[in-house]
SELO-828073 format. One record per residue: residue number from 1; residue in three letters; x negated, y, z of N, C-alpha, C in turn. Coordinates in Angstrom, 2 decimals, always signed. Each point is the difference from the previous one (the first is absolute). Last residue first. Layout:
    k    r    neast   nnorth      nup   caeast  canorth     caup    ceast   cnorth      cup
  NUM  ALA        X        Y        Z        X        Y        Z        X        Y        Z
...
//
This chain:
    k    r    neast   nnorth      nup   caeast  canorth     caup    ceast   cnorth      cup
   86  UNK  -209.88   +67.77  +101.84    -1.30    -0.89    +0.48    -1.02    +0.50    -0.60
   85  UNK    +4.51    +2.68    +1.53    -0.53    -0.91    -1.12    -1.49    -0.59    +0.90
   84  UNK    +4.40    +3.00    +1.80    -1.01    -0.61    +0.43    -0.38    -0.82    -1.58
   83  UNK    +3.21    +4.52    +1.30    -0.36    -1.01    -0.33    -1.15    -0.88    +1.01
   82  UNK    +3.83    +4.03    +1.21    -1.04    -0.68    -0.37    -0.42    -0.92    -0.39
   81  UNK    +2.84    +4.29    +0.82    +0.37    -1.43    -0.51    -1.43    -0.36    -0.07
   80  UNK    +2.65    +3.85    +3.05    -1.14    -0.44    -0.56    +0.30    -1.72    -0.57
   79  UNK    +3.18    +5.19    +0.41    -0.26    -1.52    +0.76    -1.33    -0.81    -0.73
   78  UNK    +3.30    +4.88    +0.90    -1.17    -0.63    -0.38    +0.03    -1.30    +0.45
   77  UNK    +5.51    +2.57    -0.79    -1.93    -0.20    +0.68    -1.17    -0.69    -0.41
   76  UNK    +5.08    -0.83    -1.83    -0.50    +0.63    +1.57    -1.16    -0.26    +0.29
   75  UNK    +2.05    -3.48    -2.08    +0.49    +0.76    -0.08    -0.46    +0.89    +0.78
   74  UNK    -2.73    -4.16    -1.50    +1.30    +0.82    +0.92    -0.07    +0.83    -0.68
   73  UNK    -2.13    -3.87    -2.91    -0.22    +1.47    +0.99    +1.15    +0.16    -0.08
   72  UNK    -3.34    -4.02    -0.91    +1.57    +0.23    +0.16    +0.04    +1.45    +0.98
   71  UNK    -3.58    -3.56    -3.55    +0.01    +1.07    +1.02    +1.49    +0.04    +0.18
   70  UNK    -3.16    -3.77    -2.11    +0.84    +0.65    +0.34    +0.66    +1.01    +1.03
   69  UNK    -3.73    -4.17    -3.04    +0.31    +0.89    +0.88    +1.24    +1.27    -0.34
   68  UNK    -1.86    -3.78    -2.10    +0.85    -1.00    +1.15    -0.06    +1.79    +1.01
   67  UNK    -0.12    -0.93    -5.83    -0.25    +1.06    +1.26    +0.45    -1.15    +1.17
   66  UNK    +0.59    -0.78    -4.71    -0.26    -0.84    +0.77    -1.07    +0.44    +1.30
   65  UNK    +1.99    +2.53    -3.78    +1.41    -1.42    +0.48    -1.20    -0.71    +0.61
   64  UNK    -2.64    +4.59    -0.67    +2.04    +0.06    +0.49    +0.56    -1.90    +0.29
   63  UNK    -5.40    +0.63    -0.14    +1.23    -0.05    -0.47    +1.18    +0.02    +0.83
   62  UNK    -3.96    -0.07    +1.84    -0.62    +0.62    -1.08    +0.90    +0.06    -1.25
   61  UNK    -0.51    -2.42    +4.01    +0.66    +0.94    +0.71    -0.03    +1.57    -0.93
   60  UNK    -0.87    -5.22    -0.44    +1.21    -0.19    +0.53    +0.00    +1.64    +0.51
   59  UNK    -3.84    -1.42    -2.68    +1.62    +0.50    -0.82    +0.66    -0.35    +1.14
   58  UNK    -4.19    +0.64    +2.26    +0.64    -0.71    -0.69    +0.82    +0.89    -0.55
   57  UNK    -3.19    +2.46    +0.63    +0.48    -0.37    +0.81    +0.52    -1.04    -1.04
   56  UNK    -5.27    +1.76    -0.04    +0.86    +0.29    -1.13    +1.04    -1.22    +1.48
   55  UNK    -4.42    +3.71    +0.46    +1.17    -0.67    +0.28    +0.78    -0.38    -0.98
   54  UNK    -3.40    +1.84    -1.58    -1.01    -0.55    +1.48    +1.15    -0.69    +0.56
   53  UNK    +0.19    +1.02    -5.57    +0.47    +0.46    +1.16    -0.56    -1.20    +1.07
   52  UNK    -2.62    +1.01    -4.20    +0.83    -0.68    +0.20    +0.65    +0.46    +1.33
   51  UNK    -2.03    +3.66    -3.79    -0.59    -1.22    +1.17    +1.59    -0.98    +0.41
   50  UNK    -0.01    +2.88    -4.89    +0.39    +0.02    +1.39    -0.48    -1.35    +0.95
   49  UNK    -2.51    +2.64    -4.67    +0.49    -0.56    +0.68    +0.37    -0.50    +1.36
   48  UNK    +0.67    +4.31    -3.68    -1.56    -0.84    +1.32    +0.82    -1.37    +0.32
   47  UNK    +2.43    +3.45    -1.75    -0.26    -1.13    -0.96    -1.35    -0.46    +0.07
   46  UNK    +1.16    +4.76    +2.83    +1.18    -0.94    -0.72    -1.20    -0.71    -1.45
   45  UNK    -2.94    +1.07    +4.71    +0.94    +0.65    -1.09    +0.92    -1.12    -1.24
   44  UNK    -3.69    +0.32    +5.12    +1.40    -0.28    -1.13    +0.35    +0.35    -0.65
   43  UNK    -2.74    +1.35    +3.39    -0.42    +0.26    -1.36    +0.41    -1.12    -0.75
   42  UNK    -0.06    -1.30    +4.87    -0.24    +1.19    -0.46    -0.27    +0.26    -1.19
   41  UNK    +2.97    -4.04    +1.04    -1.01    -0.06    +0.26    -0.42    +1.82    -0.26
   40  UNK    +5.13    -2.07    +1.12    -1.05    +0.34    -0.99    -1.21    +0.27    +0.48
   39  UNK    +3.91    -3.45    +1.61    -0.97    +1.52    +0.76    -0.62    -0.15    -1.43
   38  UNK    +4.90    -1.96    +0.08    -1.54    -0.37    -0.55    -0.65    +1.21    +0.31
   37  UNK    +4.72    -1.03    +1.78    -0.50    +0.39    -0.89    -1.26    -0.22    -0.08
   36  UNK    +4.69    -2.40    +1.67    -1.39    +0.08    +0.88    -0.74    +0.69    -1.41
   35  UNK    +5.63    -0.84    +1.67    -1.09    +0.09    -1.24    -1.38    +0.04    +0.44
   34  UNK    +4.78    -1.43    +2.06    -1.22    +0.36    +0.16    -0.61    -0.10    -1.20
   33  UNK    +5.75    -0.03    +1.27    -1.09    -0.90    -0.74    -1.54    +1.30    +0.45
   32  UNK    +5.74    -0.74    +2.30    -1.70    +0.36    -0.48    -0.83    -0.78    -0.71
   31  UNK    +5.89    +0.61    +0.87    -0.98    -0.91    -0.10    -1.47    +0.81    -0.35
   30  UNK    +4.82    +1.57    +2.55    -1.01    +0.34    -0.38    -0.86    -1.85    -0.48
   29  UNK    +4.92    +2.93    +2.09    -1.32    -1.50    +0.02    -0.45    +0.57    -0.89
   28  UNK    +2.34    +3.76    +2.65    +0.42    -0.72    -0.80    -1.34    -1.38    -0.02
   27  UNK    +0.69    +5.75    +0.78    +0.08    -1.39    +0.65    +0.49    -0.77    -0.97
   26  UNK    -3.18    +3.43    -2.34    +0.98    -0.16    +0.64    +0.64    -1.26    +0.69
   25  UNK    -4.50    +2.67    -0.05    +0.37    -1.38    -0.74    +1.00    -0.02    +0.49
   24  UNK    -4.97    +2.51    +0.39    +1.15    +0.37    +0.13    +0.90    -0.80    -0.75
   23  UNK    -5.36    -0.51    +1.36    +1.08    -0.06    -1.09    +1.14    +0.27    +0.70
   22  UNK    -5.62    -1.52    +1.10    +1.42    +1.48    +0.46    +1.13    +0.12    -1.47
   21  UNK    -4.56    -3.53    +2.33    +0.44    +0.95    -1.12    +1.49    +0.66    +0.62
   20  UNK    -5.17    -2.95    +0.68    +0.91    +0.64    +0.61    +0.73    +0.78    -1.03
   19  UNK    -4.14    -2.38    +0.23    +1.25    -1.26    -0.67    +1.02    +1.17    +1.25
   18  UNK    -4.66    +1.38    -0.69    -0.05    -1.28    +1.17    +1.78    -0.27    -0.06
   17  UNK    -1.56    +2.87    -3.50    -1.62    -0.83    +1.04    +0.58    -1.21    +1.19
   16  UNK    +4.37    +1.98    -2.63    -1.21    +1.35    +0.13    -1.17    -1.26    +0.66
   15  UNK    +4.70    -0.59    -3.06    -0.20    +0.14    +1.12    -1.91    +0.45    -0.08
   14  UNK    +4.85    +0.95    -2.93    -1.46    -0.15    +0.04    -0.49    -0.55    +1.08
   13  UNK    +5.03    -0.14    -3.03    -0.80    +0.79    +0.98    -1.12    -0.68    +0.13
   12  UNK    +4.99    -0.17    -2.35    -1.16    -0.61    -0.26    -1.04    +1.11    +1.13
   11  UNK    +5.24    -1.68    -1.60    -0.68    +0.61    +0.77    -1.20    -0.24    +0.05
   10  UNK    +4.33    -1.64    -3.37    -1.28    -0.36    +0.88    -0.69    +1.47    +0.53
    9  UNK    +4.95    -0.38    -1.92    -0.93    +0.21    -0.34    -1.38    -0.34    +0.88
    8  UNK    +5.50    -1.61    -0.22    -0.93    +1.36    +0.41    -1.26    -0.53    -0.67
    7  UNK    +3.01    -3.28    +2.99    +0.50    +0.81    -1.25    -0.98    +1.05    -0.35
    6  UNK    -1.43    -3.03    +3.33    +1.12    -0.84    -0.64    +0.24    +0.57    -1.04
    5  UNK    -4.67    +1.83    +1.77    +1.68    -0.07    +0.33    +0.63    -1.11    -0.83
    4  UNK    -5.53    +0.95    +0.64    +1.08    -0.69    -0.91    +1.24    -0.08    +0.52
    3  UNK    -5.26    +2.08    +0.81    +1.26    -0.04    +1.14    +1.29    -0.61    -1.38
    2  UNK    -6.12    -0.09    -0.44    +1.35    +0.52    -0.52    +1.34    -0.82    +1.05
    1  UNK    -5.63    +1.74    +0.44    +1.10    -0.84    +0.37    +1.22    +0.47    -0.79
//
């Protein structure tokens, strides 16, 4: 997932098997975009060719200008943002 401030530099983080992730993010709006990576098969190696991805999301959440998702973090403390995709 990448975290996109108004000003600043993109934030970028991992999420884990079952779409959970942990990022630190100063307050402020936020636009997200989702990347979805390609499971490598066992005994992959670079300039094998790459299987087709099992999930692929619309471009509505796979690009910065046409992200419909958005985070907004307080000031102060943990807080959980969560998505939902299809």
């Amino acid at each position: 997932m990448m975290f996109f401030p108004a000003r600043g530099r993109a934030i970028a983080t991992a999420t884990d098997a079952a779409g959970d992730y942990s990022v630190v993010l100063a307050p402020g709006e936020y636009k997200v975009t989702v990347n979805i990576g390609v499971k490598l098969p066992a005994g992959w190696k670079e300039g094998d060719p790459v299987p087709p991805q099992e999930v692929v999301l619309p471009t509505e959440y796979t690009t910065r200008i046409k992200t419909s998702l958005k985070a907004t973090v307080a000031v102060g403390g943990e807080q959980a943002i969560d998505f939902v995709l299809p």
